[in-house]
C-alpha positions as CSV (number, residue, x, y, z in Angstrom):
1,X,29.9,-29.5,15.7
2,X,31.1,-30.6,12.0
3,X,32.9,-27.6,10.1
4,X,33.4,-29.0,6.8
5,X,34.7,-26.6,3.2
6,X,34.6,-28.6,0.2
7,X,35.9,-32.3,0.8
8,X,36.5,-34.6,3.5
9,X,40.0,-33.1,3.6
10,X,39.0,-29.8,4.9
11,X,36.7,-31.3,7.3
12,X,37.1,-30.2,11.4
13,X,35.7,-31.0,13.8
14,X,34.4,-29.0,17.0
15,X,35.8,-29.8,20.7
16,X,32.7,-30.3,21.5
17,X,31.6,-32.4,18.7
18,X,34.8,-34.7,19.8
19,X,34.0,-35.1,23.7
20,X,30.9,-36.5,22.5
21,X,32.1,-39.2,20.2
22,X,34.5,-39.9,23.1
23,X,31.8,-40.1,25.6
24,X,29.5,-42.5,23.6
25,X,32.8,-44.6,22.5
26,X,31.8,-45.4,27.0
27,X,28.2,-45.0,26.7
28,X,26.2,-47.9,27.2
29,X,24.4,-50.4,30.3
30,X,23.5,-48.5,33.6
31,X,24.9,-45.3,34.9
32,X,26.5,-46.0,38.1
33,X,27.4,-43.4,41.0
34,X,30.8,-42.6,40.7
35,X,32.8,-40.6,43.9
36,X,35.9,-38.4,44.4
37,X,37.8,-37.8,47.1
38,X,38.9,-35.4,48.7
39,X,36.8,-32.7,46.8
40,X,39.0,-31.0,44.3
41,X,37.0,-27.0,44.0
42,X,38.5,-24.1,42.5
43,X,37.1,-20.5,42.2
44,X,37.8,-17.9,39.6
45,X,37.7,-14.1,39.0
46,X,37.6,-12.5,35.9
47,X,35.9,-10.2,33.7
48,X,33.0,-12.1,31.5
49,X,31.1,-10.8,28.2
50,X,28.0,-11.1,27.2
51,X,27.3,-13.7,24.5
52,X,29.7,-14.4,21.4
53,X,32.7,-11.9,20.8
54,X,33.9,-8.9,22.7
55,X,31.5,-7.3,25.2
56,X,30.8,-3.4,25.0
57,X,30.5,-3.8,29.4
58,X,32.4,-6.4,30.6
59,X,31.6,-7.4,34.3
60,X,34.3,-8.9,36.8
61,X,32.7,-12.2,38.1
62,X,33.5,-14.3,41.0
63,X,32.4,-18.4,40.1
64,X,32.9,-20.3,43.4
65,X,32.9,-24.1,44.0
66,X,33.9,-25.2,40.7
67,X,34.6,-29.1,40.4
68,X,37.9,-29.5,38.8
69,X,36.4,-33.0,38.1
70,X,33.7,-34.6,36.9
71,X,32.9,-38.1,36.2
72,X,30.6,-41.0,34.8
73,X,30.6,-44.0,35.4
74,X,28.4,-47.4,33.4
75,X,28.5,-50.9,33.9
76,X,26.7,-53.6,31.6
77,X,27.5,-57.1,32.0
78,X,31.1,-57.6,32.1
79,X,32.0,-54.3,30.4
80,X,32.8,-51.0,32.5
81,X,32.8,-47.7,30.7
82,X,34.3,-44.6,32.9
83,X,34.4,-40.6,31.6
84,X,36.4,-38.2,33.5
85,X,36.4,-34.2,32.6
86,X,38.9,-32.0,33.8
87,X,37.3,-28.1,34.7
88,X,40.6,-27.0,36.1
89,X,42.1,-24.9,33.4
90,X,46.0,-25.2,35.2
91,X,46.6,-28.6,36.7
92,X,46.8,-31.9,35.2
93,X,44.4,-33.7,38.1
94,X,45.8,-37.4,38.8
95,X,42.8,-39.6,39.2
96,X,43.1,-43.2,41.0
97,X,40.3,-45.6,39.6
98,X,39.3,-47.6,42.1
99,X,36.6,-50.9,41.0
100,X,35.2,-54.4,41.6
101,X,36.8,-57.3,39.6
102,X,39.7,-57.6,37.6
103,X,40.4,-56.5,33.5
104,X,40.3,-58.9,30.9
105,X,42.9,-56.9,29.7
106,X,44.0,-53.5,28.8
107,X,41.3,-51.1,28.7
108,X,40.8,-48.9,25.5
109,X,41.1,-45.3,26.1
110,X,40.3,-42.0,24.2
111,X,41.4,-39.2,25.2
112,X,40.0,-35.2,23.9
113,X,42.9,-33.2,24.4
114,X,44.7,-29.9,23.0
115,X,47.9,-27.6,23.7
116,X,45.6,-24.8,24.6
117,X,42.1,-24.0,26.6
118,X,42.0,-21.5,23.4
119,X,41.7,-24.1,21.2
120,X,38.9,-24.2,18.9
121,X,40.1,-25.8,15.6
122,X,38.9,-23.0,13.5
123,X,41.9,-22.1,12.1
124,X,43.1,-21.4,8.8
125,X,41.5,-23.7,6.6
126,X,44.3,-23.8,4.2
127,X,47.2,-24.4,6.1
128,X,46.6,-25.6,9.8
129,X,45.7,-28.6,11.0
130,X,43.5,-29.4,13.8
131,X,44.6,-28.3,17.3
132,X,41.8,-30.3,19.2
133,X,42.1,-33.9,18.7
134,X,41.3,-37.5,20.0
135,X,44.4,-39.7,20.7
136,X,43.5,-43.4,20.8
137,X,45.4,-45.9,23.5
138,X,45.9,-48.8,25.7
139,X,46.5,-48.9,29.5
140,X,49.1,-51.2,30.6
141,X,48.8,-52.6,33.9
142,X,45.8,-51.6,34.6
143,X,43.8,-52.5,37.9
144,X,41.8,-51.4,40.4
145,X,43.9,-48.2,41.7
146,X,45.7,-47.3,39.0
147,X,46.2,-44.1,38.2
148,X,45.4,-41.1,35.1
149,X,46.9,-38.0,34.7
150,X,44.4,-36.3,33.2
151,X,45.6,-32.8,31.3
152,X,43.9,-29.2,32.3
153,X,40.5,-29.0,30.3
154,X,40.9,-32.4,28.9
155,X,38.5,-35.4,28.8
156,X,38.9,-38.9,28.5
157,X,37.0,-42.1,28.4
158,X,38.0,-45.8,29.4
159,X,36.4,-48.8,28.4
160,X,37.6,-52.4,29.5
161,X,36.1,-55.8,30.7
162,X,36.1,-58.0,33.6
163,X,36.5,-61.2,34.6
């Protein structure tokens, strides 16, 4: 997860190392069931290797069913955690948050996001800088229904309190 070349600096840091810190950022209490509606699926054809780098035999695969989103949801005492991972490589999904209570305030977000599925932050050590990053924010009005646009491939986590 942690790619690191002499000093802190040069350190990177994996996409998947970052949708974990974001993820425990929410982490915490009980795990509570969380629902979508109406089921957003996609499928996907393409051809798919075997293992890391180019495959010698390709195969063309058909994955059905795929969730475009995914989501987790924890409660202790008055603080509400929610994750929600986009699958669907296209289209930004719009999620409406829907909950008991009323916010304290504005809930914390962090959201995992990059301008390509590509992405992997192992670029050229000397002169890029990380493609994959976690942008830290605020939701303003926030309330039961509101409303996230949540980017293709991109995670985010949400943290607030209630009343």
């Amino acid at each position: 997860g942690i790619l690191n070349i002499g000093d802190d600096s040069a350190r990177r840091y994996r996409p998947r190392f970052l949708a974990i810190r974001v993820a425990n950022e929410v982490i915490g209490g009980d795990l509570v069931e969380t629902q979508q509606t109406p089921d957003r699926k996609f499928s996907v054809t393409n051809k798919f290797g075997a293992g890391y780098g180019p495959s010698r035999d390709p195969k063309e695969l058909t994955v059905k069913d795929v969730p475009r989103l995914h989501s987790y949801g924890f409660i202790e005492g008055k603080r509400r955690g929610l994750i929600l991972v986009s699958a669907d490589p296209r289209q930004t999904q719009t999620v409406a948050i829907e909950f008991d209570g009323k916010p304290a305030g504005p809930p914390t977000t962090w959201l995992v996001d990059s301008p390509g599925l590509e992405n992997t932050n192992e670029l050229d050590w000397a002169k890029d800088r990380p493609q994959v990053t976690i942008t830290e924010g605020k939701l303003i009005d926030f309330a039961s229904g509101s409303t996230v646009d949540l980017p293709p491939g991109a995670m985010i986590s949400i943290e607030w309190i209630v009343n």
